[in-house]
KOLLUMBA-17457 format. One line per field, with one value per residue (C-alpha): residue in one letter; y, z, x. Coordinates in steps of 0.2 Angstrom, whole numbers, padded with zeros to 4 digits. Layout:
N
residu = A,...
c2 = Y,...
c3 = Z,...
c1 = X,...
***
This chain:
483
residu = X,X,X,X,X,X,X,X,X,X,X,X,X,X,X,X,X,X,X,X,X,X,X,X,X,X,X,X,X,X,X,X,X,X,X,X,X,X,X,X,X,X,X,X,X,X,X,X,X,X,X,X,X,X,X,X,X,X,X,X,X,X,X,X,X,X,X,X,X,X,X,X,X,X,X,X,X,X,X,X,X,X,X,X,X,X,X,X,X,X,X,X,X,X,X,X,X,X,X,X,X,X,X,X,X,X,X,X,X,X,X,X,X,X,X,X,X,X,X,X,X,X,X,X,X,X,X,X,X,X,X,X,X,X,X,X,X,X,X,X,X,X,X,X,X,X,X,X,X,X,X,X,X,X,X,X,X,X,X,X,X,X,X,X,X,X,X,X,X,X,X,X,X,X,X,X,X,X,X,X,X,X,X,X,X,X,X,X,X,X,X,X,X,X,X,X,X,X,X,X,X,X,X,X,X,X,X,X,X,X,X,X,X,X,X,X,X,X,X,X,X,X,X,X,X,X,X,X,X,X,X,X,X,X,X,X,X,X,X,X,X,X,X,X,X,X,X,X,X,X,X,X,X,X,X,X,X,X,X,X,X,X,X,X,X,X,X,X,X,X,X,X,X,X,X,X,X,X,X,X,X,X,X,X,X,X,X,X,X,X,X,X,X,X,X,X,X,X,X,X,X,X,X,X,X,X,X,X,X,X,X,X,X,X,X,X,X,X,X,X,X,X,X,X,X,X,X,X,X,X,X,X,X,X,X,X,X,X,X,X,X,X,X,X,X,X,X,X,X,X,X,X,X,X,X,X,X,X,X,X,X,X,X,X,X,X,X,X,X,X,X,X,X,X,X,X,X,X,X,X,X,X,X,X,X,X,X,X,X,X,X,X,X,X,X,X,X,X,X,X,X,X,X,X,X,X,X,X,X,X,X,X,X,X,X,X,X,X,X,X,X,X,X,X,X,X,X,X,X,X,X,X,X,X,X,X,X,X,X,X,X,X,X,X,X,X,X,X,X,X,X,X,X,X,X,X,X,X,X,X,X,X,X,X,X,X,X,X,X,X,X,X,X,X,X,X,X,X,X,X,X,X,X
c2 = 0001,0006,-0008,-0016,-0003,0003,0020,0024,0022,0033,0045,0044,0045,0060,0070,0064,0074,0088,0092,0089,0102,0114,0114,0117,0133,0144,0134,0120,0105,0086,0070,0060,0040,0031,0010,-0006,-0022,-0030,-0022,-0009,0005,0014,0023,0027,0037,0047,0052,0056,0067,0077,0078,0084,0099,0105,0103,0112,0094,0092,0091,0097,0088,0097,0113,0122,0118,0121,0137,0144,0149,0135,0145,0135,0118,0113,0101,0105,0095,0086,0087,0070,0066,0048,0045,0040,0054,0045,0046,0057,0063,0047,0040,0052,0049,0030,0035,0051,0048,0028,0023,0012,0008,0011,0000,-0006,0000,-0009,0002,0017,0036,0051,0068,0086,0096,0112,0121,0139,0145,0158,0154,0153,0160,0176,0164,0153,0166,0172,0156,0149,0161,0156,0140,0118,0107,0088,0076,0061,0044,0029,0014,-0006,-0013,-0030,-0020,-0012,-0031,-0032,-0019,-0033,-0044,-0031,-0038,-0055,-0068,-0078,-0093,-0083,-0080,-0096,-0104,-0092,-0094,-0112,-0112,-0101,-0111,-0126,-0119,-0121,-0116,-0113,-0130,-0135,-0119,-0121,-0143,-0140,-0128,-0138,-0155,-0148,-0137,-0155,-0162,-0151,-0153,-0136,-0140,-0147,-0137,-0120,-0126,-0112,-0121,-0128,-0111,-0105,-0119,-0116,-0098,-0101,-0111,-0101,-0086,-0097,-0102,-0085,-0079,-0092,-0084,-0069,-0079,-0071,-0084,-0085,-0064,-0068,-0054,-0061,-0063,-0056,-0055,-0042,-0039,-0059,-0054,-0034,-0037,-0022,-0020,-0033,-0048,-0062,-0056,-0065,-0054,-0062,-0081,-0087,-0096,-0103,-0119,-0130,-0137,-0129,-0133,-0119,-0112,-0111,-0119,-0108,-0112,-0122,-0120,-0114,-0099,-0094,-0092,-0082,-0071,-0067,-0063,-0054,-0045,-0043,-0032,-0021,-0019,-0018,-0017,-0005,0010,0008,0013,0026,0034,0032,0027,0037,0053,0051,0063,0057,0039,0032,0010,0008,-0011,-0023,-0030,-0036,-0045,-0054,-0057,-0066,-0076,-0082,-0082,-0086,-0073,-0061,-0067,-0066,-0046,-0045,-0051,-0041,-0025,-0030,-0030,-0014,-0006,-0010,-0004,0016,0028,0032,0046,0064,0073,0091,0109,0103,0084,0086,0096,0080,0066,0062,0054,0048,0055,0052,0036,0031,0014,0016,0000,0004,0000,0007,0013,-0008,-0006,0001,0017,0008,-0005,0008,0009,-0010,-0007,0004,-0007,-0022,-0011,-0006,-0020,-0028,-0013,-0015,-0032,-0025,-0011,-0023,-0034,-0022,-0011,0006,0021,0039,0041,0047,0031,0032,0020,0024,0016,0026,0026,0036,0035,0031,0020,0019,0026,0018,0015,0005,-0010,-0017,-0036,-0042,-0032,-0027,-0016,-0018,-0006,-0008,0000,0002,0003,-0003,-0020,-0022,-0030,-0049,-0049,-0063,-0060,-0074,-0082,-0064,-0060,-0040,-0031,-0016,-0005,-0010,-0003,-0016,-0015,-0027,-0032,-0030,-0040,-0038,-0036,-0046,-0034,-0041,-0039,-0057,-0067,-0062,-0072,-0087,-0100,-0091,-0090,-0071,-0076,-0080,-0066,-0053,-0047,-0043,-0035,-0024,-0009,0003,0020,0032,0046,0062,0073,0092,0106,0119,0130,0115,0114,0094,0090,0081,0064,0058,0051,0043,0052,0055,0074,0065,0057,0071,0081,0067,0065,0085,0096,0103,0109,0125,0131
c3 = 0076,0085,0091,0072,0068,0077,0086,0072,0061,0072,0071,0052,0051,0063,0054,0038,0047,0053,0032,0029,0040,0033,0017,0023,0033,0018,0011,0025,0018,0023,0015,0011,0011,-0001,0000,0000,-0005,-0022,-0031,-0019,-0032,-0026,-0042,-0045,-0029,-0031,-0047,-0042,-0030,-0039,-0053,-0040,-0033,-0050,-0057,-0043,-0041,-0031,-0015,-0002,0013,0012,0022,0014,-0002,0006,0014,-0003,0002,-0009,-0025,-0035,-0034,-0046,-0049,-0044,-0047,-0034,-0021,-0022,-0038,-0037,-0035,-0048,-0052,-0052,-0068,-0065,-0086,-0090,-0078,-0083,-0101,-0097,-0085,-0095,-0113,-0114,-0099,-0094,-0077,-0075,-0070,-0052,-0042,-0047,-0035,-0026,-0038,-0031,-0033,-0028,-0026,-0023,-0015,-0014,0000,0011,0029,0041,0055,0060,0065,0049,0037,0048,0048,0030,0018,0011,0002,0007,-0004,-0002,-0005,-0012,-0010,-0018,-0013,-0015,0003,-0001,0001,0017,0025,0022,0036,0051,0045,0053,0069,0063,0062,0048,0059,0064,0047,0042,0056,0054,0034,0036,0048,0037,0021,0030,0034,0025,0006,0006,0011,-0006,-0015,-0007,-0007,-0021,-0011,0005,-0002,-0010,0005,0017,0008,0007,0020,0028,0033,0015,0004,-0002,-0020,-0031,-0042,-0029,-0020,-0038,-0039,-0020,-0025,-0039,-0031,-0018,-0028,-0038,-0019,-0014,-0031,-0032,-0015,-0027,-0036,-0040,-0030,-0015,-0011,0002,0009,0020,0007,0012,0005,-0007,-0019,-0024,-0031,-0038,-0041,-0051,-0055,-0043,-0050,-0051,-0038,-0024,-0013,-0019,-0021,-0004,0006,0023,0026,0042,0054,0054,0065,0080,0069,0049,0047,0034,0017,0021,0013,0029,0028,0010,0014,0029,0022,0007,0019,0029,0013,0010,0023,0023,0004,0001,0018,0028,0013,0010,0029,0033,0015,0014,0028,0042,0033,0031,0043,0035,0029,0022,0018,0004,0005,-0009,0009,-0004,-0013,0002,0007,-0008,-0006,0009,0028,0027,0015,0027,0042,0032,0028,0046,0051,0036,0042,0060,0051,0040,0055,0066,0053,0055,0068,0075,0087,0089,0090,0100,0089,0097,0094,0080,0073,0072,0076,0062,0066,0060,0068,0054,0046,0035,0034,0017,0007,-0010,-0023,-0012,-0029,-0031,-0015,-0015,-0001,0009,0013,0013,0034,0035,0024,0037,0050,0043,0041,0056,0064,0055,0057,0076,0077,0068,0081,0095,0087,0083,0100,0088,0102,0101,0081,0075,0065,0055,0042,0026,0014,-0003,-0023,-0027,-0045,-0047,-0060,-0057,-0052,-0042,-0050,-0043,-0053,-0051,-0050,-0046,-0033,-0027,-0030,-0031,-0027,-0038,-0046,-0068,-0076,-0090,-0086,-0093,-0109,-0105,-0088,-0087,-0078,-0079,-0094,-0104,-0110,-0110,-0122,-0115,-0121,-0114,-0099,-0085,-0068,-0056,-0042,-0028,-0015,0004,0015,0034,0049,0060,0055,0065,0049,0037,0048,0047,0032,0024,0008,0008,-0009,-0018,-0010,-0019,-0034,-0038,-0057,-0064,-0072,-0085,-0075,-0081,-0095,-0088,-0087,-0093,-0083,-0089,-0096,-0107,-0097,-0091,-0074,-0061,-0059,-0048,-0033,-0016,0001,-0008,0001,0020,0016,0012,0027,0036,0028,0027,0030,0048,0038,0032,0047
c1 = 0056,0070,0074,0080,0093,0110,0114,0124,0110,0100,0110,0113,0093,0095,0107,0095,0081,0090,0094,0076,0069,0083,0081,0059,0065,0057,0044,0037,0036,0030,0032,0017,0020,0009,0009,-0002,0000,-0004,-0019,-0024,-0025,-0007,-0006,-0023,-0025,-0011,-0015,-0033,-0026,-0015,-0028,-0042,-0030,-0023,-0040,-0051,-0058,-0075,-0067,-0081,-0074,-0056,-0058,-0046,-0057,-0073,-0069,-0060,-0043,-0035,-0028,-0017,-0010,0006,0021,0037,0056,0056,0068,0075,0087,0091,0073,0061,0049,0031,0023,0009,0004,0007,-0005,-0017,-0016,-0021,-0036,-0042,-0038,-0037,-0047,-0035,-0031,-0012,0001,0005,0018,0033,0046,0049,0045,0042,0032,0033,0015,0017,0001,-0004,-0015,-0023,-0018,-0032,-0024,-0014,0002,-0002,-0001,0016,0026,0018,0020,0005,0015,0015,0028,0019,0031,0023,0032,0025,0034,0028,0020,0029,0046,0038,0036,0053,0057,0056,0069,0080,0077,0077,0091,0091,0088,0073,0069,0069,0058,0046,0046,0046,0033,0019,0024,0019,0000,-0016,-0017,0005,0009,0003,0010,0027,0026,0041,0051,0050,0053,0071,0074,0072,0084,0097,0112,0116,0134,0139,0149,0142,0134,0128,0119,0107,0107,0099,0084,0080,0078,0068,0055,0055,0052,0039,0029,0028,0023,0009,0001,-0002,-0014,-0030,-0040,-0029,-0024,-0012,-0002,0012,0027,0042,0057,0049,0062,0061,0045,0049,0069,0071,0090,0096,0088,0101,0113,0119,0109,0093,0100,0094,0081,0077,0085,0076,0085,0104,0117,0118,0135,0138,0154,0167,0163,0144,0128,0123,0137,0130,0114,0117,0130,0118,0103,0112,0117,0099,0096,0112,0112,0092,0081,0091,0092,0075,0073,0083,0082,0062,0052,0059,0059,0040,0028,0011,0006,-0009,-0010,-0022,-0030,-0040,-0049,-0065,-0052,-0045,-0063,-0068,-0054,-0060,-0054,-0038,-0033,-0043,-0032,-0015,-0021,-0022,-0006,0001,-0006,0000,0017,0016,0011,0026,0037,0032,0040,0025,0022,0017,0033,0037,0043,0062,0063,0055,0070,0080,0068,0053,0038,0023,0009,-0007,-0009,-0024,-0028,-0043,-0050,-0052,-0065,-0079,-0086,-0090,-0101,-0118,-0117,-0128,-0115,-0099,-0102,-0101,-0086,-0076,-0080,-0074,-0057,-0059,-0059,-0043,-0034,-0037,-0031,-0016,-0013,-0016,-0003,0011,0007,0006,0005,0010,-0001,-0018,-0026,-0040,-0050,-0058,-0069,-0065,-0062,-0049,-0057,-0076,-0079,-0098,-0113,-0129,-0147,-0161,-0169,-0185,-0187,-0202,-0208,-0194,-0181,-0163,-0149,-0137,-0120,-0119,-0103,-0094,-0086,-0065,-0066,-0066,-0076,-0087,-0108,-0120,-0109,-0109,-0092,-0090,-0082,-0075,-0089,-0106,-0112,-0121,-0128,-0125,-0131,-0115,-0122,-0122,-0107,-0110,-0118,-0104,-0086,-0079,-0090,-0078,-0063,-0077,-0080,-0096,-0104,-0097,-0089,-0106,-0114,-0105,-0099,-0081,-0083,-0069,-0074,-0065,-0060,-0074,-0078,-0076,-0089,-0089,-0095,-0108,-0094,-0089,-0070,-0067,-0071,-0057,-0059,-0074,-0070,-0077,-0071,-0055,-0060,-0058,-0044,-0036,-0043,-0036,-0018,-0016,-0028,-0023,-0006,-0017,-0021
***
């Protein structure tokens, strides 16, 4: 990643680290990135977190857990001011109380956890104190595809934007987009208003590949789809233009939309890099892969290249006690598909190998060396539990849960409050079928479910939400840092 910014922006990002591990000189602290792409359940895994250490959550795979030296987990102020504090009671409210799920991640908020321990070593128990700030930093993946346009011209851009709109399902998607973009002249006069209506149905193609029926991954620029305060700036009233001349003539179409994209990327893509990303030491990429799989194999292959791109974007590496003092890296990162809890066990294996093997096309294509990667299968929240149904002679695994108000089974239209089981379907032996056209879609069931009512223990207190390998992930993400 190196190679997109400038040695004064290294050493910017340096002097950024060098304050970081300051101000951690009493209390250590790391910085835990949290991303995905659309509906992979960002929100609802930090919040099961937090809830599962504050609560004393069933946790049996977190050593520090198992071996009882945890003692207290708490929130904190975080450390960051101008950065949006991630709604955790809130988020609980809507879980707990409503059993809602919450709302997706619309930008970057943070969190402060603040965890009490007993050191399992003489050295730990030295240099700790006993005490491990976790910064958490939730942040949208689609800003995190952003991160390549730094290396990329907007010639470059534009060829390889051009080029993906025109394959498969986006050529229809982008047909608008692409007729208007042909027939604009790059060399004429700037022209604001057609510099807003190639924006627009620009915006409105890459918004499309969001549809529920597509799950299509690739779509950067991401603030054109999550604007936030910027919407209707110049900064995001561009697109790729094909066939410009070599040079933008002064005062062109072609001048505009290269001044505003590079504006992009100095006003919006670089601070999100040097103020978030490289100051991260942990990172896990949460993935809806059954979604993408139900949409079929294209979606499956634009996850691929997706992850291929998220991954380049990380500083990976395992760092030394001296460069680490000005150099941060990345040395864990967790790549976990979510909604395991919509999977019969006996299919969770198959599961983690299908992520397993788009996470290793992903390495293969992004070259990731120097960091520990790991995959998952997990639900961060369990909204169900597994029965067995007889039918027949035979007996069916299944999972019972109560379907969101509106899901449609067999022509039934829930309501929100009726319990079902269904039948989940099988997941292919061999990972390669799900980039091949199959009948995977009819094979399996993808029915939301409202998060769970929580149980109460034997002394009558509420129980932490339930969770699946929540615990190994977080063994995974953190657990060596209580040594």
């Amino acid at each position: 990643m190196s190679r997109l910014v400038s040695l004064g922006d290294e050493a910017l990002i340096a002097l950024d680290t060098i304050a970081d591990r300051a101000s951690g000189l009493l209390v250590p602290n790391m910085r835990l990135g949290v991303t995905g792409l659309s509906r992979a359940g960002k929100t609802v895994f930090i919040t099961a977190l937090v809830h599962n250490l504050i609560h004393g959550g069933r946790l049996p795979l977190f050593e520090p857990v198992h071996s009882k030296r945890l003692a207290r987990a708490y929130l904190e102020p975080q450390p960051d001011d101008g950065v949006p504090r991630f709604g955790y009671e809130s988020h609980v409210r809507d879980l707990v109380e409503k059993r809602d799920w919450p709302d997706s991640t619309r930008a970057i908020s943070e969190l402060r956890l603040t965890v009490e321990y007993e050191a399992a070593s003489g050295w730990g128990r030295l240099l700790s104190g006993g005490k491990l700030h976790i910064d958490i930093v939730d942040y949208p993946g689609e800003w995190l595809l952003d991160l390549p346009l730094l290396g990329k011209s907007y010639r470059e851009f534009s060829d390889d934007a051009l080029e993906l709109a025109r394959t498969g399902s986006r050529a229809g998607l982008a047909a608008e987009y692409l007729e208007l973009a042909g027939s604009v002249d790059p060399d004429a006069d700037a022209d604001e208003p057609l510099a807003e209506r190639l924006a627009d149905t620009y915006k409105a193609y890459l918004q499309a590949c969001r549809n529920e029926s597509l799950a299509l991954s690739t779509l950067p620029p991401g603030r054109f789809l999550m604007p936030g305060d910027l919407d209707g700036s110049p900064a995001l009233t561009f697109a790729p233009l094909p066939a410009e001349p070599d040079s933008a003539r002064p005062g062109s179409m072609l001048a505009m939309m290269e001044r505003r994209y590079d504006s992009y990327k100095t006003l919006v893509v670089k601070p999100f890099f040097r103020h978030h990303v490289t100051r991260l030491d942990r990172q896990i990429v949460l993935i809806d892969a059954m979604h993408a799989m139900n949409a079929g194999p294209e979606a499956v292959r634009d996850l691929e290249r997706a992850l291929a791109d998220i991954m380049l974007c990380f500083r990976p590496g395992s760092g030394s006690l001296l460069t680490g003092l000005w150099k941060r890296t990345i040395d864990r990162v967790l790549v976990a598909a979510t909604k395991a809890d919509h999977l019969h066990h006996e299919d969770h294996p198959k599961m983690e190998a299908i992520v397993r093997r788009l996470v290793q096309g992903a390495i293969d294509r992004a070259g990731v060396t120097g960091a520990q990667v790991e995959t998952l299968a997990l639900a961060a929240v369990r909204a169900t539990r597994e029965a067995t149904v007889k039918e027949g002679s035979d007996r069916l695994p299944v999972i019972v849960g109560t379907p969101v108000e509106g899901e449609r089974i067999d022509g039934v239209t829930f309501d929100g409050e009726t319990e079902t089981a269904v039948f989940p379907g099988d997941l292919p032996g061999n990972p390669e079928e799900i980039f091949r056209e199959s009948d995977l879609a009819e094979n399996h069931r993808f029915v939301r479910f409202r998060p769970p009512r929580l149980e109460t223990g034997d002394n009558g207190a509420t129980l932490s939400l339930p969770h699946i390998r929540l615990d190994k992930a977080l063994q995974f993400l953190i657990g060596d840092r209580f040594a």
